[in-house]
N, C-alpha and C positions, 0 to 999 in steps of 0.2 A: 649710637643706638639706631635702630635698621627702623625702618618706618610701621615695619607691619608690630614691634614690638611699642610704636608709640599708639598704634590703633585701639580704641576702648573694643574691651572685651567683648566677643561675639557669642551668641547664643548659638548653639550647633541646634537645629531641631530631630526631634524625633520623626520617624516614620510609625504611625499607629495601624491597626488592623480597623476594618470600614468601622463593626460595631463599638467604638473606639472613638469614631470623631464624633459622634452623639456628645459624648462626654466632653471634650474639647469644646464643645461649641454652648454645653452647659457652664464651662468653665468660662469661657469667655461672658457669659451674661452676667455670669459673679463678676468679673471683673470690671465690666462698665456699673454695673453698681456700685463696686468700692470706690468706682470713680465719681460716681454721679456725688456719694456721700460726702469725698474729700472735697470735693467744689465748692459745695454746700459750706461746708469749715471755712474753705478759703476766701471766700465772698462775705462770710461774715467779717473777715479781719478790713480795718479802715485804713490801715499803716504796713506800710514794709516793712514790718519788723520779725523777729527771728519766728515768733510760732506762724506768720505769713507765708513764710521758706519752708517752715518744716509741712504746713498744710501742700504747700506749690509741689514739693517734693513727693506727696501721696498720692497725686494728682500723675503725677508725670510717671510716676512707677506703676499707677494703673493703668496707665498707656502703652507705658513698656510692657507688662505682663500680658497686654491686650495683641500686643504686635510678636510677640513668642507663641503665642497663643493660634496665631493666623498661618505663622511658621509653622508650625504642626499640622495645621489642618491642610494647608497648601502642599507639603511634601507628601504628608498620605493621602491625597488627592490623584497625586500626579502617578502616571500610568510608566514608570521605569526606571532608569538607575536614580541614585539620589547625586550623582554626580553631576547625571543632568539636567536635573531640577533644579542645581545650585549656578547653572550658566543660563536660568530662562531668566527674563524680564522680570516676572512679580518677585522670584527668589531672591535678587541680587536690588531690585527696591527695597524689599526687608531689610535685608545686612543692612543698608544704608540706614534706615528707618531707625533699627535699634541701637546703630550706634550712636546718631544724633540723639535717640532718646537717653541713652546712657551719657553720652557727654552731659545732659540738659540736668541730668538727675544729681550730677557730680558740682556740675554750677550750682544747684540749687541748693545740694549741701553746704557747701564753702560756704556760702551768702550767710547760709542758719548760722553757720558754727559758730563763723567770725560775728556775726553779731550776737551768740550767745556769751562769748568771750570778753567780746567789749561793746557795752551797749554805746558806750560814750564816742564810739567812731562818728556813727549817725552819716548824714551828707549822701545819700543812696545818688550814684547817677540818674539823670533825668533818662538816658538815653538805657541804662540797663534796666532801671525800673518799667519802660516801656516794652522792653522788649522779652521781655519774661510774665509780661501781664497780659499779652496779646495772640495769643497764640490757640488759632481755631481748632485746633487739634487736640489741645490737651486742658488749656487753662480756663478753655470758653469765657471768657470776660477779656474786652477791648480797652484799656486804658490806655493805651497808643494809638493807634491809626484810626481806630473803629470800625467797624462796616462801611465798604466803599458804599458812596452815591453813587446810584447808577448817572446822576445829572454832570457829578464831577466827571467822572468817567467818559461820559459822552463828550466833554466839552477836553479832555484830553484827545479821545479819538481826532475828536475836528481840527485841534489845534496841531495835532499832528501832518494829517492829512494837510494840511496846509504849509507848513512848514518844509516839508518834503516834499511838496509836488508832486503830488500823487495822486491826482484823480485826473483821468482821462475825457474826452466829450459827454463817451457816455455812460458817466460815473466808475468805472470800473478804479480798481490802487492797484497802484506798482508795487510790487514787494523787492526791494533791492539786492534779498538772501537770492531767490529765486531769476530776479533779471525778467518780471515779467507782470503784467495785467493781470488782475482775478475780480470776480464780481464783490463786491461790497460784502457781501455774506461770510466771504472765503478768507477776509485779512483780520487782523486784530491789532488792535491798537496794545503793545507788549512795552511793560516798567521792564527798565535792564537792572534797578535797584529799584525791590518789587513793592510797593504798596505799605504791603502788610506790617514791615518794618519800622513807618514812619518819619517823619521829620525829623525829630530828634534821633533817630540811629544814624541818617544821612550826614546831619551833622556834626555828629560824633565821630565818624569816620573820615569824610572830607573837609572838615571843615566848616564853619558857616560861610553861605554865602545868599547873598543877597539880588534878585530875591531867591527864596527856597526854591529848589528844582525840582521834589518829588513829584510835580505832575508839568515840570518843565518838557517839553522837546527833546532837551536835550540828553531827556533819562528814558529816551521813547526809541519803537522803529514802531513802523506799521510792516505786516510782514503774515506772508500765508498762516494759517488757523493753522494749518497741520504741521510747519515747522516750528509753531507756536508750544503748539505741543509735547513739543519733545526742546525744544528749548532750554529746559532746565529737567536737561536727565542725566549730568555728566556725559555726553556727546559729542554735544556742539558748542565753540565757542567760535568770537568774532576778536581777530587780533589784524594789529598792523599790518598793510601790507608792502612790504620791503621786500628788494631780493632778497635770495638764496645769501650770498655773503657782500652784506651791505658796507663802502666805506664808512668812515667818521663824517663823514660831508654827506651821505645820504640819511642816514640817522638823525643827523644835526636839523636837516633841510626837512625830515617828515615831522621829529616834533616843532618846528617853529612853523610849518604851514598853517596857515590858517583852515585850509580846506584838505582834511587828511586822507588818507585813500584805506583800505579798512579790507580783509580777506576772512572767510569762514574755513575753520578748521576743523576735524572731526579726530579727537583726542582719544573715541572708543574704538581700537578696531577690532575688538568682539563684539558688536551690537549685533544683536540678532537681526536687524531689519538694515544692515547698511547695502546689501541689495533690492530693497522693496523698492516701486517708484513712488516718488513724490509730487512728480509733477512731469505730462505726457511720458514720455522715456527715461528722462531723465533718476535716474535712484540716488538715495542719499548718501553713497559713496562719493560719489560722481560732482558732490557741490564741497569735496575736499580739496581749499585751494582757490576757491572760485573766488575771484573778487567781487564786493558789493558794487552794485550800480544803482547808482543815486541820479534821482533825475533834475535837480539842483544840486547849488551846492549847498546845500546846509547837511550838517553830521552830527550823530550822537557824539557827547565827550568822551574823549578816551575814559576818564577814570571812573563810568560806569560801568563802559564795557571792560574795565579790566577787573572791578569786582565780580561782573558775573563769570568772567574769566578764572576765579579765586573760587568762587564758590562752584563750579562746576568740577574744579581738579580737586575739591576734596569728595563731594560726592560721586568720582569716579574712584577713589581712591578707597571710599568707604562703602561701596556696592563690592569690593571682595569676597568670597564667601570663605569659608573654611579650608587654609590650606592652598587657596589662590591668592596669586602675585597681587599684594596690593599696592606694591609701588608701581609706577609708569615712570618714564620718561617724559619730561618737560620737555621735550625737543626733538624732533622730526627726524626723519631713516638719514637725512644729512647732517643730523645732528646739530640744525640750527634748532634756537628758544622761539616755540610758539609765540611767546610775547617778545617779542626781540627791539624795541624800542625804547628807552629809559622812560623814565616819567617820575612825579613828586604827586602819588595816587593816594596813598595809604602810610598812614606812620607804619614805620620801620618795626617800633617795636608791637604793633596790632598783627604783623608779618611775618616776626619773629614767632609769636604765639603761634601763632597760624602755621606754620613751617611744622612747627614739635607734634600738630597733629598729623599733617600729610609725610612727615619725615624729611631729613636733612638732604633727599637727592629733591627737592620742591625749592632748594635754595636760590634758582634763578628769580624766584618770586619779586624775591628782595628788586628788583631791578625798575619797581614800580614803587619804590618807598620812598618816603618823605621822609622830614624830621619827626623827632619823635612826640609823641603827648599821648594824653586821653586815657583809658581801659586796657592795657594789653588785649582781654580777651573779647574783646566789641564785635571785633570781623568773625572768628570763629564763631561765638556764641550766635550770631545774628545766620552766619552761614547753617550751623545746625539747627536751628528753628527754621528755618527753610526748606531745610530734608527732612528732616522730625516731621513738617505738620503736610506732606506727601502721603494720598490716601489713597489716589487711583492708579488702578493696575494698565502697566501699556499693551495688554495682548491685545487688544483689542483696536484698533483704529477709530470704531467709532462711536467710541466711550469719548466723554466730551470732563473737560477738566474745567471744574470751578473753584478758584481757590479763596475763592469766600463761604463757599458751601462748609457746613459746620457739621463734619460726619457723627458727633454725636448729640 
């Protein structure tokens, strides 16, 4: 089966005439009411139980209606072909947007059914209960992570900053992506498995460990605002860095080092901005390849950076629009694997799931799999709530992302 036939269904939008998006934009107020209403249902219920799902489920389809909705009004907006509407940034956020919202509404079904079917299953995961209750986007109620402390946070920042050795005499951080000094203002302290998710998703997927690492160092970089930015747009990821065609004894020799050496790669090469600069001359083409520089040695662990790795190749895979390639290539014009060092990151079969949505040429994936347990669908589901609850448009540079900001 070809990947783009494992892809959930895509909304093709309309182009409307101007006196046209009035209506559009009435229809969208109906729609965050039906939303506001199902919430209301939802928050009543005290239990996961099936009418819990079917409310979750109204909730998510008025989101979805809500992002079809934005699709119309964005195509009949745009001043030219719809061809190339479907290659700009906010376009191919959508695609993405509604396919996570469309995965999220099929999760939520399943949940209802099987528990209409057999109440007597019971036993709800701690880690899927959280992460289907959490979600600023659509569900507006936190019963996993909650509303970041700005205190925590802060004391992440610092812990960071420390960790890495990163503050210069006079105060300025190093951002390692970059290889250079920025003022205080300019870096951000960046989760590589994000916040929002929780402790129990983290645990669910790696394992426990002790102590919890969701505001560890080691699930951190400190790192320019602006490549912060785009971070999590299906772009950029941060993988091994190994030669071009590494022995068995260098493979061997980077996962047993203690102090790993780490390269950013750039997976989109349609981005519309991979000419723009980032920083003095430098553009963001230009930091494909680039090895991180670390001003210590301390390092992120591989196996956050290889989920945010997982979760960028699907939402590059589901920014397709209509009729465009949604498979990529996992592997560079040499045809080496971006990730090209083994690892025991992620059960096999949470990988396997994961694979059936990005499609079967994603199979180098596996090469960061563990033994099996847990959720099959934990990594995706957790991956699409992450693209799902993406609300701001990149044309703009100096639109600022918060992703605790609660769009509705």
């Amino acid at each position: 089966m070809s990947a783009i036939e494992n892809l959930p269904p895509l909304y093709v939008p309309k182009k409307r005439r101007a006196k046209d998006v009035e209506k559009l934009e009435d229809e969208m107020e109906k729609a965050s009411d039906e939303q506001r209403q199902a919430r209301k249902k939802l928050k009543a219920h005290g239990s996961f139980d099936a009418e819990f799902w079917s409310a979750a489920v109204d909730v998510e389809a008025a989101c979805l209606r809500k992002t079809r909705i934005a699709s119309d009004i964005s195509l009949s907006e745009f001043k030219g072909r719809r061809v190339d509407w479907e290659r700009t940034e906010e376009a191919r956020r959508l695609f993405a947007q509604i396919r996570a919202q469309t995965h999220r509404i099929a999760s939520f079904s399943h949940r209802r059914d099987s528990l209409s079917l057999c109440k007597s299953q019971g036993g709800l995961r701690e880690s899927f209960m959280k992460l289907f209750t959490s979600s600023p986007l659509g569900l507006n109620i936190r019963t996993g992570a909650g509303p970041r402390d700005s205190k925590i946070q802060s004391k992440f920042r610092a812990q960071l900053l420390k960790d890495y050795d990163s503050l210069d005499q006079h105060g300025n951080a190093w951002c390692p992506i970059l290889g250079c000094y920025l003022g205080p203002d300019n870096v951000t302290a960046s989760h590589l498995f994000a916040y929002r998710h929780g402790q129990a998703s983290m645990d669910a997927i790696f394992g426990k460990i002790c102590p919890p690492e969701l505001f560890s160092s080691r699930n951190g970089l400190i790192m320019s605002a602006l490549v912060e930015k785009y971070f999590d747009s299906g772009v950029i990821v941060i993988v091994p860095d190994i030669p071009d065609h590494p022995t068995k004894m260098v493979l061997c020799g980077w996962v047993s080092n203690e102090v790993r050496e780490f390269k950013v790669r750039i997976i989109d090469t349609n981005w519309s901005k991979l000419d723009h600069l980032v920083a003095g001359t430098t553009r963001w083409r230009d930091l494909d390849g680039k090895k991180l520089e670390f001003k210590g040695n301390y390092r992120p662990a591989a196996r956050y950076l290889y989920f945010h790795y997982c979760v960028q190749i699907l939402r590059r895979a589901w920014r397709a629009g209509p009729g465009q390639q949604a498979v990529f290539s996992l592997q560079d014009e040499l045809g080496k694997p971006y990730w090209g060092t083994p690892g025991s990151y992620v059960a096999r079969n949470m990988l396997n799931a994961f694979i059936q949505e990005v499609g079967h040429q994603a199979d180098d994936l596996l090469i960061g799999a563990r033994g099996s347990g847990g959720d099959d669908k934990v990594l995706v589901n957790i991956a699409a709530t992450q693209i799902a609850e993406e609300s701001v448009g990149e044309e703009d540079d100096e639109d600022d992302y918060d992703e605790d900001e609660d769009e509705y």
